[in-house]
C-alpha positions, 0 to 999 in steps of 0.5 A: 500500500505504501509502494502504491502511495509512493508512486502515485505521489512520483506521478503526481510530482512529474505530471506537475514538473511537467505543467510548470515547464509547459507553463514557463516556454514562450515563443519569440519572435523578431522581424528581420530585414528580407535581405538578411541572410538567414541559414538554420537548416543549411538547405535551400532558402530565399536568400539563396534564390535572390542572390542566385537571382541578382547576380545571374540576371546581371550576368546575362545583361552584361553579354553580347547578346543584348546589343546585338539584339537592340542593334539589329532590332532597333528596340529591346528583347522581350523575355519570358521566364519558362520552367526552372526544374528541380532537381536537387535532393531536397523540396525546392519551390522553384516559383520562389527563384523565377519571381526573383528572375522576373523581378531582376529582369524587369526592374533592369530597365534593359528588356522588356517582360511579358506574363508567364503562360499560366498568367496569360491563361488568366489574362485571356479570360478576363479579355474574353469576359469583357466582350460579353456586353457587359464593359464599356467600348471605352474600357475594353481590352483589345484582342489580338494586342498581346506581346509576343517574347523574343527570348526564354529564360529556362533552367535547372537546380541540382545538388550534391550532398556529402556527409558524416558523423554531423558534418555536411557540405552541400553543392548547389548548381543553377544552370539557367539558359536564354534561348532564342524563340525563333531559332531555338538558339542559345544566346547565353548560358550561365552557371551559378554554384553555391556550397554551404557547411554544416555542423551540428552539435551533438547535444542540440535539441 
């Protein structure tokens, strides 16, 4: 009987114990800047798609292709983003990378950018829908006006992961090509690489 007591009095202390310390944990949370670069996991993240975005953009700009365009075309290309595959070994939202691309593109102010084909596919039906009767002749988007792409942006993401005993490098690859959509010719192609270390403590949590 007494065993019995005492172990229900252990039960009691360590359901107890355990409410105190659920009691007593708080979250805490502080707003960073977006541009701070952030790494918990080691893996793929948004600083990582900016970056890769900024610089590979500014690559591209900066090769011949474009002044031969503009010289032989009097004005400036008209690029489109196309599909950035992943394949890495991990969950990449490849959205994330191509709004990055898209935004570098056009805030470069040196070619012009049109809507995705997903986008367009939207864009198309609220055209169709304005000529229903409904919109007023003043206010109607033409048919037939659409802006047809010159150049797409199209690529891949790969990886390589190396580890053991709590230790990890991984290698990222970004290939991206600009093809021209004439002629199917490659106009540039650029490689990005990306190799981060990782050590994790043996008494984290």
């Amino acid at each position: 009987m007494k065993m019995m007591e005492k172990i229900f009095k252990m039960s009691f202390f360590v359901v107890g114990i355990a409410f105190l310390t659920a009691g007593c944990t708080s979250t805490k949370v502080v707003r960073v800047d977006q541009s701070e670069k952030i790494d918990l996991s080691g893996g793929w993240n948004d600083y990582d798609a900016m970056l890769v975005a900024e610089e590979m953009v500014k690559d591209s700009l900066s090769k011949p292709w474009l002044g031969h365009f503009t010289d032989n075309n009097g004005r400036i290309p008209v690029i489109i983003v196309g599909n950035v595959r992943n394949k890495s070994h991990e969950h990449i939202d490849s959205e994330v990378f191509t709004k990055f691309l898209e935004k570098e593109l056009l805030n470069s102010g040196k070619v012009v950018f049109v809507a995705s084909p997903v986008e367009r596919q939207g864009l198309r039906e609220e055209r169709d829908d304005q000529q229903q009767g409904f919109t007023s002749q003043d206010s109607m988007a033409a048919l037939g006006k659409e802006l047809g792409a010159d150049f797409m942006l199209i690529g891949s993401i790969h990886s390589v992961k190396d580890e053991i005993k709590g230790k990890y490098v991984i290698s990222y690859e970004v290939n991206l090509e600009l093809v021209n959509l004439s002629t199917n010719q490659k106009v540039w192609i650029g490689q990005k690489l990306l190799k981060k270390k990782v050590e994790q403590s043996r008494f984290s949590l």
